[in-house]
N, C-alpha and C positions, 0 to 999 in steps of 0.2 A: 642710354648706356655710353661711358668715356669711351672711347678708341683713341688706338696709338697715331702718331701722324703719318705715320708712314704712306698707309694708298693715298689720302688726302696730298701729300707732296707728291708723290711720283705722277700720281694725274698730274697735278698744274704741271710739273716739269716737261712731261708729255704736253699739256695742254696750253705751255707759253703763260701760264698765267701765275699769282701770288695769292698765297692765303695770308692772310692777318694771324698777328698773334697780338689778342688786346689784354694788355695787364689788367687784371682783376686786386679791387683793393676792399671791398665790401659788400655787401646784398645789392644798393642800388646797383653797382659797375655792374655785376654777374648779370642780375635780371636784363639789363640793357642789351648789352652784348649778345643774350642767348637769344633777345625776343625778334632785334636786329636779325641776327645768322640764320632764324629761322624764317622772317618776314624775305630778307633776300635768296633764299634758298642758296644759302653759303654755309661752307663749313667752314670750320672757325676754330682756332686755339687759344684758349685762357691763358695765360702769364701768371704767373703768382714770384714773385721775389723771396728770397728767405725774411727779408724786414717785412715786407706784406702780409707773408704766411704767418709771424708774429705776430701782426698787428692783431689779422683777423680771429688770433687764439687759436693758433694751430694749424698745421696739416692737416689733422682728423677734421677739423671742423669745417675746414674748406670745403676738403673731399661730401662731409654730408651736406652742405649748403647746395654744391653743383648738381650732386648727385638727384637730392631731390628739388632742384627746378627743372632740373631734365624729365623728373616725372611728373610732377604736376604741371608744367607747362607745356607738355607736351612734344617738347623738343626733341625733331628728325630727323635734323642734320646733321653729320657727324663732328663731333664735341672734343676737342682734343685738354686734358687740364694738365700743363706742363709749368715743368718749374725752370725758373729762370736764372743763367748766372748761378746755378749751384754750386755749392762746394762739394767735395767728396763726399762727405758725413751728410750734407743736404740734402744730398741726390738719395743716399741709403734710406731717410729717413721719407722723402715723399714716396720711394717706392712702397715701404711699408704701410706707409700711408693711405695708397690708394691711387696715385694719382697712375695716370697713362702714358705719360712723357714725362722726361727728364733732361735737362742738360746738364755737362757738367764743364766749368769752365775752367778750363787746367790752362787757360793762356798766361797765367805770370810763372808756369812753373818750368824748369828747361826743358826740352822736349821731349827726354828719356822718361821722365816725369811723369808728366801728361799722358806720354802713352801707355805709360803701365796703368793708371789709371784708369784711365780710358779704357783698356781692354777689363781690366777687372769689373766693370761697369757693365760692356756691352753683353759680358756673357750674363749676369743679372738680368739685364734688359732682356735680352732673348728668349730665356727661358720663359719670362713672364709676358709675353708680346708687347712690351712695352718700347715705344722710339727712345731711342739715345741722339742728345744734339753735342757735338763739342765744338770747341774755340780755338783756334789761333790765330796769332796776333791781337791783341788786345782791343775795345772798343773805345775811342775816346769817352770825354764827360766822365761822370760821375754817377755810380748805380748803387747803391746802399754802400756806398763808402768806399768801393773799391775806384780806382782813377785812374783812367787811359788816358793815354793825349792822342788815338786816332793814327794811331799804327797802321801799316799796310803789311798784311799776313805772306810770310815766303810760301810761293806756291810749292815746292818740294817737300817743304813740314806738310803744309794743307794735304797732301799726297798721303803722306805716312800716317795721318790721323784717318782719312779715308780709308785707306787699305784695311783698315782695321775694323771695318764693317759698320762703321756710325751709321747711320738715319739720313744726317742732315750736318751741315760743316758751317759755322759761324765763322766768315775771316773777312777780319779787320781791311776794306777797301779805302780808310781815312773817312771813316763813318765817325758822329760822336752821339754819345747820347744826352738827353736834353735838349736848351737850345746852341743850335750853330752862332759859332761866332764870326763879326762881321766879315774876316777875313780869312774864314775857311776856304780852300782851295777846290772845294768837290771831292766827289767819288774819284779814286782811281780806276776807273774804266781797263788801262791796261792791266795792274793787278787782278781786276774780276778777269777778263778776258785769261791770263796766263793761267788760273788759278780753274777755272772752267775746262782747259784744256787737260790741266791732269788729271781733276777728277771724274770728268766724263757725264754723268747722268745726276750722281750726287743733286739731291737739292740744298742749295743754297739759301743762306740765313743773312741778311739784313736787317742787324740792329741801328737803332736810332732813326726808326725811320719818322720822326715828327719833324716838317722842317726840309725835308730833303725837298729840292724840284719836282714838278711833275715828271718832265719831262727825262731827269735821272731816273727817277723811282722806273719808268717803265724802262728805259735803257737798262739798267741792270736786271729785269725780268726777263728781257728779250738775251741775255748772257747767263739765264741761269740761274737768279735768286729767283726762292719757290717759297720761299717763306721772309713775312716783312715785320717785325717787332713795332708796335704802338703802343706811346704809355702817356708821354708828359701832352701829347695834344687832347687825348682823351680829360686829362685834369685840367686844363687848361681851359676847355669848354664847361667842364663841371663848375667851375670857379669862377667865368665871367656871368653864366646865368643865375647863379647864387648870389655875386655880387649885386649883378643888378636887381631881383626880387629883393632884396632886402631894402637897397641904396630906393626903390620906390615905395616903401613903407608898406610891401604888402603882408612881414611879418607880422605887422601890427592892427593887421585887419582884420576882425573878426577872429578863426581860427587858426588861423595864416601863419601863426607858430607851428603847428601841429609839424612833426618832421616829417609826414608826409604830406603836406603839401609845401614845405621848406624846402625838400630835397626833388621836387617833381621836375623844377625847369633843366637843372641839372644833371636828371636822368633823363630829360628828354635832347638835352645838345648832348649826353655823350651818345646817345643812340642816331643824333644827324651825323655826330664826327667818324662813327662805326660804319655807318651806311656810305658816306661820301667815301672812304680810307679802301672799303670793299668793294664800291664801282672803281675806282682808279686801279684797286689791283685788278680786275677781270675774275673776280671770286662767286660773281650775280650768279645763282641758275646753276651750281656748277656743284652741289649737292648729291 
């Protein structure tokens, strides 16, 4: 059964540790991820984008893909299915949907904006125990079309979004999403840290996390991110093991077309890159 992400974050925040959120883009990704969360004894939160949820034909049909590999595969561990980067209208419709979490990302709108939003949202959420994630300051890179350049979030707005009873605060520490470019400057460390101090227990959302240092990645866990967004390393492994079955003719051997075993090496690197992404965050055992 989904759950919201709620106890899942306040643990890690209590517990110094990160839960992954791996974007889901089709049946292999979902299976991977759940078989991973459940072999590590991690909970774990699906991604779904509004282009994704496209892709895959729907919010309904997500909601019944996840819903039932959670039944037939037996999955224990608690399963979060959130939407990513929503819009207003986004967020409305996965709630209807089905899904458990929600974000919604009111960071290009001015802040009076966002927050009426925002609250209009949270009380939805509540009702239906569902997590609410919002955003300020914008995320660099490029996410189904929308484009940050890697803002760092004012910790006083992050304040005022908080107040308002969110879940979980996404703000922009000069994070991008995709790959970093050569002369990215890093995390701002001082931004998480000022931005920690107002919110207090709040968990904290880290996008872009393909790409970041180790050694950032857990610096910013140790200041408070409780949740860490994965998406373009997850395809980035799907794409080099597909490359190479193919580039060694093993399409062309015997069955070796069949798209299950086209798509197998592929599902088995995104399941190394889920497993390695969740020992780094401190996710293992923690179910």
């Amino acid at each position: 059964m989904l759950v919201s992400a709620k106890e899942m974050l306040n643990k890690a925040v209590s517990g110094k540790y990160a839960v992954g959120q791996f974007n889901i883009n089709n049946l292999e990704w979902t299976k991977a991820i759940l078989l991973t969360a459940q072999e590590m004894k991690s909970p774990v939160i699906l991604g779904v984008s509004e282009g994704a949820g496209k892709y895959m034909g729907g919010y309904k049909t997500v909601v019944g893909m996840v819903n039932g590999m959670l039944e037939e595969l037996n999955i224990t561990v608690p399963v979060a299915l959130h939407l990513d980067h929503g819009s207003f209208d986004g967020a409305k419709a996965c709630i209807a949907a089905g899904f458990s979490s929600v974000m919604f990302d009111g960071s290009h709108y001015p802040i009076d904006e966002n927050i009426a939003k925002t609250k209009e949202l949270i009380e939805i959420c509540n009702e239906k125990g569902l997590s609410l994630e919002a955003e300020v300051g914008s995320i660099g890179g490029e996410e189904d079309g929308v484009i940050g350049t890697g803002e760092c979030a004012d910790p006083d707005e992050c304040k005022m979004i908080a107040d308002l009873g969110v879940t979980m605060l996404a703000a922009g520490i000069g994070n991008i999403h995709g790959k970093y470019p050569d002369n990215w400057e890093g995390l701002s460390f001082e931004t998480l840290a000022a931005i920690k101090e107002k919110v207090g227990e709040l968990p904290l959302v880290l996008h872009g996390g393909t790409g970041i240092p180790e050694d950032m990645i857990k610096k910013a866990i140790s200041l408070g991110v409780a949740k860490i967004n994965v998406n373009t390393e997850c395809q980035w492994a799907f794409q080099a093991a597909t490359r190479k079955y193919i580039e060694e003719g093993k399409d062309l051997e015997g069955k070796g077309f069949d798209p299950r075993k086209l798509l197998a090496p592929g599902f088995e690197a995104i399941k190394a890159t889920v497993k390695e992404k969740m020992e780094l965050f401190g996710s293992v055992n923690k179910a």
